[in-house]
PQR file of N, CA, C, O and H, with PARSE charges and radii, in Angstrom:
ATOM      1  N   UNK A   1      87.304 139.027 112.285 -0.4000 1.5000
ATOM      2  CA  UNK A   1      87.744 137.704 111.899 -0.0000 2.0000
ATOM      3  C   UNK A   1      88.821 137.833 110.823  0.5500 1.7000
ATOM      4  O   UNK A   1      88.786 138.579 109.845 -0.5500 1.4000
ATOM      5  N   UNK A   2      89.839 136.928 111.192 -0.4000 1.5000
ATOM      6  CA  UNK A   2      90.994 137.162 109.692 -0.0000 2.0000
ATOM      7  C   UNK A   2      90.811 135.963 108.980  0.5500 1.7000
ATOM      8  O   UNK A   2      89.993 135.086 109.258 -0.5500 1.4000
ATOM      9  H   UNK A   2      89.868 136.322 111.986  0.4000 1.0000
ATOM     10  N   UNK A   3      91.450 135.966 108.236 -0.4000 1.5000
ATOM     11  CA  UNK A   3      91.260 134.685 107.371 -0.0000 2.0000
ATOM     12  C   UNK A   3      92.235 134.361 106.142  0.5500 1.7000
ATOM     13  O   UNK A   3      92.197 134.978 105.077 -0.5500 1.4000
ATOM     14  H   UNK A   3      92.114 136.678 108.010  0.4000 1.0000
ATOM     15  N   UNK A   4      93.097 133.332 106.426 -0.4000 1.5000
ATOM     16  CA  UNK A   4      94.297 132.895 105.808 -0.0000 2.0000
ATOM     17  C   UNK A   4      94.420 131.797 104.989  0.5500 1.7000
ATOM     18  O   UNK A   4      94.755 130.688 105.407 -0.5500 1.4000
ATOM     19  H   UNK A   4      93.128 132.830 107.291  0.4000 1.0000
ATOM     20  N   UNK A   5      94.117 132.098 103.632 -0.4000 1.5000
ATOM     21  CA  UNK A   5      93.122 131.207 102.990 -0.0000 2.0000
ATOM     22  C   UNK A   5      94.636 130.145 101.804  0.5500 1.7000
ATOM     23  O   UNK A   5      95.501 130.758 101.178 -0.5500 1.4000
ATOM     24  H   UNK A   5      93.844 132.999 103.293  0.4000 1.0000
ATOM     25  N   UNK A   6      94.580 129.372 101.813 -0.4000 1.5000
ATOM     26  CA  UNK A   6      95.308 128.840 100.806 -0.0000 2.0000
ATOM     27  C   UNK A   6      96.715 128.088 101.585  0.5500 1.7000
ATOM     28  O   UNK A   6      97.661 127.511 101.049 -0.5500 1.4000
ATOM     29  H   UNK A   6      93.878 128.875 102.322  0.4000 1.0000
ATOM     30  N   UNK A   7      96.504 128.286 102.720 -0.4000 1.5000
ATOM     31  CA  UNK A   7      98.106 127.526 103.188 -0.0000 2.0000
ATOM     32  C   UNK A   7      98.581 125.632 103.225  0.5500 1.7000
ATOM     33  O   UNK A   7      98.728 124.828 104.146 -0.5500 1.4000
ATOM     34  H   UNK A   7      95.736 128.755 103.156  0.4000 1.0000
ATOM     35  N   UNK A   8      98.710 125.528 101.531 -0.4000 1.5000
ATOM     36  CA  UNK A   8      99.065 124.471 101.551 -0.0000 2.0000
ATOM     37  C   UNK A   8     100.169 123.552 101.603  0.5500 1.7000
ATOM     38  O   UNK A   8     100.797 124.468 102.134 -0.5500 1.4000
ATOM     39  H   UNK A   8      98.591 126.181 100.783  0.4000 1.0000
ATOM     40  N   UNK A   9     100.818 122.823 101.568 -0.4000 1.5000
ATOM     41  CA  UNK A   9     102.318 122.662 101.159 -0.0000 2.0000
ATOM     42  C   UNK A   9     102.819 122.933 100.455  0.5500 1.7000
ATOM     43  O   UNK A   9     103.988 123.281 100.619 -0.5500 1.4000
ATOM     44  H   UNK A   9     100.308 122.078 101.137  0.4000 1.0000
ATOM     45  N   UNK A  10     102.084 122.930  98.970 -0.4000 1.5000
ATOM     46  CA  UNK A  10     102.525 123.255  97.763 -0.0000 2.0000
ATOM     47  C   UNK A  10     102.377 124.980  97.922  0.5500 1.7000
ATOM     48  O   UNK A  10     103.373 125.526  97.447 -0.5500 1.4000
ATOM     49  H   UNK A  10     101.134 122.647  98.836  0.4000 1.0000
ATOM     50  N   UNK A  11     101.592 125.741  98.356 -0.4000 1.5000
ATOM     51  CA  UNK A  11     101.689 127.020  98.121 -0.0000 2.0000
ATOM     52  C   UNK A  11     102.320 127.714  99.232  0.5500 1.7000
ATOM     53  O   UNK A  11     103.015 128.675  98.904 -0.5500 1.4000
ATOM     54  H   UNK A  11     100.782 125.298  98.742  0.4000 1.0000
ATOM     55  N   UNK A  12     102.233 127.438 100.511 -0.4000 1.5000
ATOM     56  CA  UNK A  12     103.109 128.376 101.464 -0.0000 2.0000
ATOM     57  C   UNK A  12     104.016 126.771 101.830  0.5500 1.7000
ATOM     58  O   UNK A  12     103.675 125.595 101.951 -0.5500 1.4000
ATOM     59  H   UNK A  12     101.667 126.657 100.777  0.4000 1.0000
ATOM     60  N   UNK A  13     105.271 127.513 101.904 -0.4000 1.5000
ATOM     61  CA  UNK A  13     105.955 128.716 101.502 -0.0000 2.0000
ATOM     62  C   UNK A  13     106.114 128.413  99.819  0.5500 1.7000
ATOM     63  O   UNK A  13     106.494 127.269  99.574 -0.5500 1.4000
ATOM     64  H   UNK A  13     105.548 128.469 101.806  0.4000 1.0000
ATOM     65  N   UNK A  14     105.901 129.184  98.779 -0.4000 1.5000
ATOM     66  CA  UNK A  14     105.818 129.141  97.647 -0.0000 2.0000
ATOM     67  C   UNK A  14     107.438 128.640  97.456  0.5500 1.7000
ATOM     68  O   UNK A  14     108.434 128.690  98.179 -0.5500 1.4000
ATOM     69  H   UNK A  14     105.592 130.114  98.978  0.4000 1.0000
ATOM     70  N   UNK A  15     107.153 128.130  96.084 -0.4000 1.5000
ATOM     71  CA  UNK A  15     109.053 127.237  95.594 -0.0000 2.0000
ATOM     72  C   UNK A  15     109.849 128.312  94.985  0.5500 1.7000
ATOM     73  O   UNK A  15     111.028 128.542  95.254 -0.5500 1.4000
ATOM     74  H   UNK A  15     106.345 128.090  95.497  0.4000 1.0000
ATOM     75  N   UNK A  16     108.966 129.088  93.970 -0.4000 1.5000
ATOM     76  CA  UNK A  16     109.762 129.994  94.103 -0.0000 2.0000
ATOM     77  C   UNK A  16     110.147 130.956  94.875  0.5500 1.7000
ATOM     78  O   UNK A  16     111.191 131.442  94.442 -0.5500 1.4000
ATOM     79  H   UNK A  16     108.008 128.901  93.752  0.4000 1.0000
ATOM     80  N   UNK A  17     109.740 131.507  95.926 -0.4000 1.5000
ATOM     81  CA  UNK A  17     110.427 132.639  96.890 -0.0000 2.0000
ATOM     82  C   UNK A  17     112.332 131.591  97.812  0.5500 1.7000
ATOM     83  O   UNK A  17     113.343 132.096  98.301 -0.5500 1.4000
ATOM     84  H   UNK A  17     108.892 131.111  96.278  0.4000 1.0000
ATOM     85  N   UNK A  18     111.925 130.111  97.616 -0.4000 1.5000
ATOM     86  CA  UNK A  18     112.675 129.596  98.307 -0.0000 2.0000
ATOM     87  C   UNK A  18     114.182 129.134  97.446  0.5500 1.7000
ATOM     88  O   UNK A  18     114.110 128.344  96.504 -0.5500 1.4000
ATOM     89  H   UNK A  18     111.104 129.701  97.219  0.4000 1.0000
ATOM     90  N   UNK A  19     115.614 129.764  97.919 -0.4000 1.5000
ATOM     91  CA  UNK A  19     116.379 129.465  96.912 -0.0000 2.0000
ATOM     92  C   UNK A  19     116.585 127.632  97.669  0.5500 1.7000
ATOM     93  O   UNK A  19     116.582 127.189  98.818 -0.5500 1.4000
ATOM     94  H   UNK A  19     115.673 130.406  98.684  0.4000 1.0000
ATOM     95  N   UNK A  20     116.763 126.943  96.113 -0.4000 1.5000
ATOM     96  CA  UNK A  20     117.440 125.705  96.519 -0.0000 2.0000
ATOM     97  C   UNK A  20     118.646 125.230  97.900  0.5500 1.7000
ATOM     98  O   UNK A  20     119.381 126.194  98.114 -0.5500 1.4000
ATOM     99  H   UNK A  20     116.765 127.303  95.180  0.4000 1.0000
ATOM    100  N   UNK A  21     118.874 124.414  98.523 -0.4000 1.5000
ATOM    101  CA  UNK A  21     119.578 124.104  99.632 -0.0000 2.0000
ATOM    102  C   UNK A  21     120.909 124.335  98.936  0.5500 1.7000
ATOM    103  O   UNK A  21     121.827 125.082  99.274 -0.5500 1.4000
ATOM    104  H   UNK A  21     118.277 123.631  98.349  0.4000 1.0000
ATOM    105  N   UNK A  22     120.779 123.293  97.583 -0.4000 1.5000
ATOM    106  CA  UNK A  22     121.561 122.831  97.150 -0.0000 2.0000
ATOM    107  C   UNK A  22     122.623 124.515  96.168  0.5500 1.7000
ATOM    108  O   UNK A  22     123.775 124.805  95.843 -0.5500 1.4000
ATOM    109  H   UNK A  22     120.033 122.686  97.308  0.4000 1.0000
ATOM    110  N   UNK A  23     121.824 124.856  96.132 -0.4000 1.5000
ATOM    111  CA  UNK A  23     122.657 126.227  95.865 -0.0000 2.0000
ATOM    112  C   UNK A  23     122.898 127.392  96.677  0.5500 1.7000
ATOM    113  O   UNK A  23     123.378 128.476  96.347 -0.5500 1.4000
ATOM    114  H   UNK A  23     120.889 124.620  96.396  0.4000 1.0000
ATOM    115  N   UNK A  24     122.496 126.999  97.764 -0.4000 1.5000
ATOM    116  CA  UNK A  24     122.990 128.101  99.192 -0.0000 2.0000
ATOM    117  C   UNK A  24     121.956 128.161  99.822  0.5500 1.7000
ATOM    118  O   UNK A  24     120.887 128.733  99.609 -0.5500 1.4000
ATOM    119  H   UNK A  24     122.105 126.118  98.033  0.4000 1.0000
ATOM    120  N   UNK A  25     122.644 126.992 101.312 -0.4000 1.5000
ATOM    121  CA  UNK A  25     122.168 126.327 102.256 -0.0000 2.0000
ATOM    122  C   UNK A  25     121.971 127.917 102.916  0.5500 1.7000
ATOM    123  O   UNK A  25     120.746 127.828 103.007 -0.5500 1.4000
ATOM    124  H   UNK A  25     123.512 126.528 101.485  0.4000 1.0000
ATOM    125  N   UNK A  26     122.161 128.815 103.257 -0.4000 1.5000
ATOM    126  CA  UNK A  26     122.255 129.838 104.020 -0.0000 2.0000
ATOM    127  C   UNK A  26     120.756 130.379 103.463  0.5500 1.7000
ATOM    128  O   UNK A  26     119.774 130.284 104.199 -0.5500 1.4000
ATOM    129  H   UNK A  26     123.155 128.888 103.182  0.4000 1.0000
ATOM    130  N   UNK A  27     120.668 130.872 102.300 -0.4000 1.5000
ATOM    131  CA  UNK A  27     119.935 131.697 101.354 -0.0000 2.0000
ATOM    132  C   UNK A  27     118.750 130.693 101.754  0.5500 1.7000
ATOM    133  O   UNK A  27     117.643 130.960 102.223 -0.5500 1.4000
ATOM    134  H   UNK A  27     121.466 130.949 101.702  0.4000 1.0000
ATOM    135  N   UNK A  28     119.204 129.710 101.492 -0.4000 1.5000
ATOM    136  CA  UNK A  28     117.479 128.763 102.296 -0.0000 2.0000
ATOM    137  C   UNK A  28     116.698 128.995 103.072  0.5500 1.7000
ATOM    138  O   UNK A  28     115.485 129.166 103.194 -0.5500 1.4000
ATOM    139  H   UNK A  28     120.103 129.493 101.111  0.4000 1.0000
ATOM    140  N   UNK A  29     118.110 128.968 103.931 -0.4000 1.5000
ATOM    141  CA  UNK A  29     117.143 129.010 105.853 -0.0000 2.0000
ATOM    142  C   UNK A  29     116.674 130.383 105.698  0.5500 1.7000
ATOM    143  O   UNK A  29     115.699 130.672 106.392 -0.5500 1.4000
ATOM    144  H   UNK A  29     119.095 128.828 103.833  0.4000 1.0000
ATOM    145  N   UNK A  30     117.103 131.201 105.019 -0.4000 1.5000
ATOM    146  CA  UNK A  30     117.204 132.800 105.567 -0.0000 2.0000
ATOM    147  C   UNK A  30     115.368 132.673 104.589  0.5500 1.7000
ATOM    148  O   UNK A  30     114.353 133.250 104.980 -0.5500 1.4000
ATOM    149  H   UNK A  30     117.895 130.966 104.455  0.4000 1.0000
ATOM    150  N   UNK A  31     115.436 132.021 103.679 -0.4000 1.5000
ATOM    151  CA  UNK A  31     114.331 132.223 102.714 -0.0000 2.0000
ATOM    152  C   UNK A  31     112.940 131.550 103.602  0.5500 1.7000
ATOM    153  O   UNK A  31     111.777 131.954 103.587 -0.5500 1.4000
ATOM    154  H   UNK A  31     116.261 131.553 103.362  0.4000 1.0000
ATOM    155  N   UNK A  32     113.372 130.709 104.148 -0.4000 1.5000
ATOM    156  CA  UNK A  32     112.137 129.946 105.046 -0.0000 2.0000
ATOM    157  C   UNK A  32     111.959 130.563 106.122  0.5500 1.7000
ATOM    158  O   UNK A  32     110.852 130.898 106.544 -0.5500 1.4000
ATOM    159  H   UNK A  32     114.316 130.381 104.159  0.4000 1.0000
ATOM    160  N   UNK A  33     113.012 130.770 106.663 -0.4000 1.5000
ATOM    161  CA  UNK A  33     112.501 131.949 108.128 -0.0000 2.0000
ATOM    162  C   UNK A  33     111.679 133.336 107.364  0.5500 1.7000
ATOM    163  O   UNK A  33     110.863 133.869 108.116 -0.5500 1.4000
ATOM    164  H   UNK A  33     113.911 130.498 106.320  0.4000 1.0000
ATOM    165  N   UNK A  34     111.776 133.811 106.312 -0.4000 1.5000
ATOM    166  CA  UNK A  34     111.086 134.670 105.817 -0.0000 2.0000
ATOM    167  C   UNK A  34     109.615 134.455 105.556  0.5500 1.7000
ATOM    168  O   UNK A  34     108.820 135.331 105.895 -0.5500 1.4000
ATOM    169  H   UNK A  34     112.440 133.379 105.702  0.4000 1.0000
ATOM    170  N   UNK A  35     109.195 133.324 104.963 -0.4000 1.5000
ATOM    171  CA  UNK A  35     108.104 132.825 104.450 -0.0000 2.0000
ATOM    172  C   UNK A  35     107.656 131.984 106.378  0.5500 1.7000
ATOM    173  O   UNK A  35     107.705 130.829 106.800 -0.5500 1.4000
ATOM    174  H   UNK A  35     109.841 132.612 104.688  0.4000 1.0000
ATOM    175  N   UNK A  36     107.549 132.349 106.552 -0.4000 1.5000
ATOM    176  CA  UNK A  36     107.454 131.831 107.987 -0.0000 2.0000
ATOM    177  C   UNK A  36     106.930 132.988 109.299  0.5500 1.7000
ATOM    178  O   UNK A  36     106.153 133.028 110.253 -0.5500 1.4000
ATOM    179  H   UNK A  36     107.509 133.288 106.210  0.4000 1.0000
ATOM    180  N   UNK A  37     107.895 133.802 108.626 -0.4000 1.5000
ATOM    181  CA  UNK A  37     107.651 135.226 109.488 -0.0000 2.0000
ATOM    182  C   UNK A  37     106.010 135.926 109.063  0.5500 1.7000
ATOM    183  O   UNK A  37     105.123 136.407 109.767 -0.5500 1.4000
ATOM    184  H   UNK A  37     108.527 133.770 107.851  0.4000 1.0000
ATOM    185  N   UNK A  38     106.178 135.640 107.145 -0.4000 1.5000
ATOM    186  CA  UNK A  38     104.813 136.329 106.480 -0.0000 2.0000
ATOM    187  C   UNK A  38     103.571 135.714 107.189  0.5500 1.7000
ATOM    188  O   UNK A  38     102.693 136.344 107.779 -0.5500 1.4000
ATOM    189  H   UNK A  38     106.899 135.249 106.573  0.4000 1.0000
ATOM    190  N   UNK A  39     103.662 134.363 107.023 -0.4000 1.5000
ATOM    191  CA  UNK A  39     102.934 133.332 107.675 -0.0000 2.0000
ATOM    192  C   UNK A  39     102.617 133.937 109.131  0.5500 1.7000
ATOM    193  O   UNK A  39     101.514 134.483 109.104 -0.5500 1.4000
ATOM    194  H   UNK A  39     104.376 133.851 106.544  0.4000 1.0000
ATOM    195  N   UNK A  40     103.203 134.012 110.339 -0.4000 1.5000
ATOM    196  CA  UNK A  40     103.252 134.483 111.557 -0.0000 2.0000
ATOM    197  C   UNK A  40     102.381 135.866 111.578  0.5500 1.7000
ATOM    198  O   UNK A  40     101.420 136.160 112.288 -0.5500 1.4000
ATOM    199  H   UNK A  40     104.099 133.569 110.361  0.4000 1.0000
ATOM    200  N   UNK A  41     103.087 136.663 110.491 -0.4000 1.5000
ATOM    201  CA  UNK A  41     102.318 137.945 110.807 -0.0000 2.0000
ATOM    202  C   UNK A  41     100.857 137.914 110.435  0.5500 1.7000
ATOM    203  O   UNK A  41     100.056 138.547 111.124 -0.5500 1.4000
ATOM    204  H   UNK A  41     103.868 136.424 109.914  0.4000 1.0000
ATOM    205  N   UNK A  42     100.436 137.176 109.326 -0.4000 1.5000
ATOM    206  CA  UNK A  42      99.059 137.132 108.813 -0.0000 2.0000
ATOM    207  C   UNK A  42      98.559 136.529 109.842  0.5500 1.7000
ATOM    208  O   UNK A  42      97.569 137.083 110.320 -0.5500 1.4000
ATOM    209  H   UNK A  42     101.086 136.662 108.767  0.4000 1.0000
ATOM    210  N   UNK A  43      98.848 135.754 110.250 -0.4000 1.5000
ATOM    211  CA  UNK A  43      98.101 135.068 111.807 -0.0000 2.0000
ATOM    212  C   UNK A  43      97.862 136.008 113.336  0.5500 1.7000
ATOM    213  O   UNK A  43      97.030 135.861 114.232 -0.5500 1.4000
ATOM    214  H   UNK A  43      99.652 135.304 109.861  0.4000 1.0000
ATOM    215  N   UNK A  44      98.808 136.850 113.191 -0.4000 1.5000
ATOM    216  CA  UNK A  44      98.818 137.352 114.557 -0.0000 2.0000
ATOM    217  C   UNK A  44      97.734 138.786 114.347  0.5500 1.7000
ATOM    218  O   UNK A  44      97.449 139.440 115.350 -0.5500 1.4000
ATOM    219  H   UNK A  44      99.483 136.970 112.463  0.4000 1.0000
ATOM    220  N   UNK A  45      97.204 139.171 113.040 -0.4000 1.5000
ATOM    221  CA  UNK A  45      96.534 140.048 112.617 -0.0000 2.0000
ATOM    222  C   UNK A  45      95.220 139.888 113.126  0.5500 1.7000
ATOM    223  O   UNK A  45      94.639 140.922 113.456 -0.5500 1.4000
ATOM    224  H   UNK A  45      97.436 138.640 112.225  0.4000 1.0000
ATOM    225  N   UNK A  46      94.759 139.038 113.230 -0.4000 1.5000
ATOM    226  CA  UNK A  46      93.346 138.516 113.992 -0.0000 2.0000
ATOM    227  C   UNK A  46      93.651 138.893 115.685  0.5500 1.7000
ATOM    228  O   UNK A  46      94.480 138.598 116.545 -0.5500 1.4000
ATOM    229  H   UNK A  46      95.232 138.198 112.963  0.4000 1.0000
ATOM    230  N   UNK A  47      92.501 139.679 115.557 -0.4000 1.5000
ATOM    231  CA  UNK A  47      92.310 139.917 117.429 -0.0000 2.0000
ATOM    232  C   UNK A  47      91.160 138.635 117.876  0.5500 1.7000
ATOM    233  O   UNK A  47      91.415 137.828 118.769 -0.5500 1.4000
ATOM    234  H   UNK A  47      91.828 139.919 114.857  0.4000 1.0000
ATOM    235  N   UNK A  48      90.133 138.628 117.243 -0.4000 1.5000
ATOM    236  CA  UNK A  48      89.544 137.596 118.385 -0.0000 2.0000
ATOM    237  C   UNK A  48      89.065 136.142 117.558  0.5500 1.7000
ATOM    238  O   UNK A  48      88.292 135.382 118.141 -0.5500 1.4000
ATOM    239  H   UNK A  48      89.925 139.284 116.517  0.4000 1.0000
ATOM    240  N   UNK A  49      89.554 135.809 116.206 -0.4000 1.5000
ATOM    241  CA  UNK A  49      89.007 134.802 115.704 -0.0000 2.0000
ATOM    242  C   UNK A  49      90.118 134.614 114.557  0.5500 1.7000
ATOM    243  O   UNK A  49      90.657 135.697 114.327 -0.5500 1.4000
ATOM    244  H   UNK A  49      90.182 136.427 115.732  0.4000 1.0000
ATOM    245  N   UNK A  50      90.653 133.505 113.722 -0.4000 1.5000
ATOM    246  CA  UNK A  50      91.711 133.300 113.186 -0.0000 2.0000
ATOM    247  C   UNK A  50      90.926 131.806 112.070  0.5500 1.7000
ATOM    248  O   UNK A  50      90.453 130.790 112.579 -0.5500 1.4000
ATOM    249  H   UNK A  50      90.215 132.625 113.909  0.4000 1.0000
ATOM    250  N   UNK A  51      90.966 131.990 111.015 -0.4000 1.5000
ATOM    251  CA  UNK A  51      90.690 130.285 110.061 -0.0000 2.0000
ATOM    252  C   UNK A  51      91.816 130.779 108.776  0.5500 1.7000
ATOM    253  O   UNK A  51      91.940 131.754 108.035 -0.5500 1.4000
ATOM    254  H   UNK A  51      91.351 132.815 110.601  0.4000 1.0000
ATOM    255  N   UNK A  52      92.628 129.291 109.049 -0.4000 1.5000
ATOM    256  CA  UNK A  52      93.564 129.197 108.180 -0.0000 2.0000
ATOM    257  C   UNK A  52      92.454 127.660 107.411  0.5500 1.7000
ATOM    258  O   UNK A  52      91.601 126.847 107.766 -0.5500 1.4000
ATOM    259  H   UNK A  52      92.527 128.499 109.651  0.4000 1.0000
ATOM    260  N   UNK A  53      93.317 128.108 106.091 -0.4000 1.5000
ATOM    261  CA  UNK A  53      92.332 127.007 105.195 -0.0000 2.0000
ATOM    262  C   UNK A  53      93.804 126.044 104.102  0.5500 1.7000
ATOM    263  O   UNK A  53      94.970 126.337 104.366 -0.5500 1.4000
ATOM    264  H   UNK A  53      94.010 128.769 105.802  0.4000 1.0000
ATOM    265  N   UNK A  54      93.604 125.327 103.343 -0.4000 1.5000
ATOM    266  CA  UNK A  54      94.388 124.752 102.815 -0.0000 2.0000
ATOM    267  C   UNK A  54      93.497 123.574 102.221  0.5500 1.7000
ATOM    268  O   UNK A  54      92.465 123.249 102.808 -0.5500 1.4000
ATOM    269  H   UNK A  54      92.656 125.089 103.129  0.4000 1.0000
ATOM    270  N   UNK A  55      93.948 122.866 100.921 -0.4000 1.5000
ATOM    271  CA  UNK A  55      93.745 122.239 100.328 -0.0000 2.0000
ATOM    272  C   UNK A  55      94.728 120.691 100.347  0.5500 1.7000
ATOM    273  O   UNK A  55      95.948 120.807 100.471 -0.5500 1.4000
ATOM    274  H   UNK A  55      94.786 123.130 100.445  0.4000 1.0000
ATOM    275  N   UNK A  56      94.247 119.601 100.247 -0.4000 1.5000
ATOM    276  CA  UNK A  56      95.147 118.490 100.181 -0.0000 2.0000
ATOM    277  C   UNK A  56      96.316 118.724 101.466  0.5500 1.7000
ATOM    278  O   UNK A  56      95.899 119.511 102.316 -0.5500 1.4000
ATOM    279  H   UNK A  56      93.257 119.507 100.146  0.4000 1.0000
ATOM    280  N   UNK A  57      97.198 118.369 101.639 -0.4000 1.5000
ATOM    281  CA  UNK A  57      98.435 118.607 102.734 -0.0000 2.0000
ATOM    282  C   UNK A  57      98.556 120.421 102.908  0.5500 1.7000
ATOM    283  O   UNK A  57      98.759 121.354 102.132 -0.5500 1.4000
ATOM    284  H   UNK A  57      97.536 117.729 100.949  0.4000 1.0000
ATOM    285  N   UNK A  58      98.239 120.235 104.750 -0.4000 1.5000
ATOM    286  CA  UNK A  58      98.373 121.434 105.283 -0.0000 2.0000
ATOM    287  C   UNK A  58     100.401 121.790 104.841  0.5500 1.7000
ATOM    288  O   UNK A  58     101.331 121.045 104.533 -0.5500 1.4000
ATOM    289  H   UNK A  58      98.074 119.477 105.381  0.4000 1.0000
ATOM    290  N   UNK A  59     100.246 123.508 105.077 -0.4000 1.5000
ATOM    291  CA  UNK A  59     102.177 123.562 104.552 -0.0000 2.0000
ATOM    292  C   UNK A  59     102.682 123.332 105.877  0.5500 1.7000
ATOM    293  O   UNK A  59     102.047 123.504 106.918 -0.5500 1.4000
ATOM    294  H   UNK A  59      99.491 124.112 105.328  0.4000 1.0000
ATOM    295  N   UNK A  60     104.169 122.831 105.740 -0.4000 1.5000
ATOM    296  CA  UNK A  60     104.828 122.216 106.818 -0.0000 2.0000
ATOM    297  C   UNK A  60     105.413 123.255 108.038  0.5500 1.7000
ATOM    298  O   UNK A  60     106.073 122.944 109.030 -0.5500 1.4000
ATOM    299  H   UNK A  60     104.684 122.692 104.895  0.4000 1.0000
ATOM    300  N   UNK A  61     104.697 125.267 107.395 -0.4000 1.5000
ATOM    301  CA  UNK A  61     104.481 126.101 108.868 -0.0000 2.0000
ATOM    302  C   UNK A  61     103.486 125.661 109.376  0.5500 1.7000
ATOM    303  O   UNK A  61     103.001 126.693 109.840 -0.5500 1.4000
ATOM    304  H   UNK A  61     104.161 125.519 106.589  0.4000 1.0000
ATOM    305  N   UNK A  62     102.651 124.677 109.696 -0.4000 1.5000
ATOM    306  CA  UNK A  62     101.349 124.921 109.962 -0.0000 2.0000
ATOM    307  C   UNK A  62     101.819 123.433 111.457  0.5500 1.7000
ATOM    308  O   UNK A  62     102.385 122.365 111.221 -0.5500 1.4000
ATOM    309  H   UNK A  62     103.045 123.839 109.319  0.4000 1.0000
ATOM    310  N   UNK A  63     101.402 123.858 112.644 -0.4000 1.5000
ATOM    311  CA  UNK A  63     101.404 122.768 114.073 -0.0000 2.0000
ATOM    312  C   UNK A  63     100.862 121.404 113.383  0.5500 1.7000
ATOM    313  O   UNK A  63      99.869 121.612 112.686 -0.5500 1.4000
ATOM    314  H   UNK A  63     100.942 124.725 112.836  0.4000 1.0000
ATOM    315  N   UNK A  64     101.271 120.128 113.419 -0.4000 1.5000
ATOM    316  CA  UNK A  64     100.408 118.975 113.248 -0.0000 2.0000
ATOM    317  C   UNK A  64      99.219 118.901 114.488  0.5500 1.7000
ATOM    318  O   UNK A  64      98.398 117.984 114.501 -0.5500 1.4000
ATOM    319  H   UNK A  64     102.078 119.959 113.984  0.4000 1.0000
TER
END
């Protein structure tokens, strides 16, 4: 069983790993596809069972 504990809005993708839009729109995307990828891999680590957890608002990697 894996278990991916804390994925909230406020914490994944964390504010700081993410540079502002407003100071390089590039450095953004490149920063969210990163925090996205971490996200992906911790998930795909589970072979037969997977619980992601989060507090208040799931983060906006997460399927509605």
């Amino acid at each position: 069983m894996r278990r991916v504990i804390g994925v909230g809005e406020h914490a994944v993708p964390p504010a700081s790993a993410i540079t502002p839009a407003v100071v390089d729109l590039i450095a953004h995307h490149q920063d969210l596809q990163r925090e996205r990828c971490l996200l992906f891999v911790a998930a795909t680590r589970a072979r037969e069972e997977l619980t992601i957890s989060w507090h208040g608002a799931p983060s906006v990697f997460l399927p509605a």
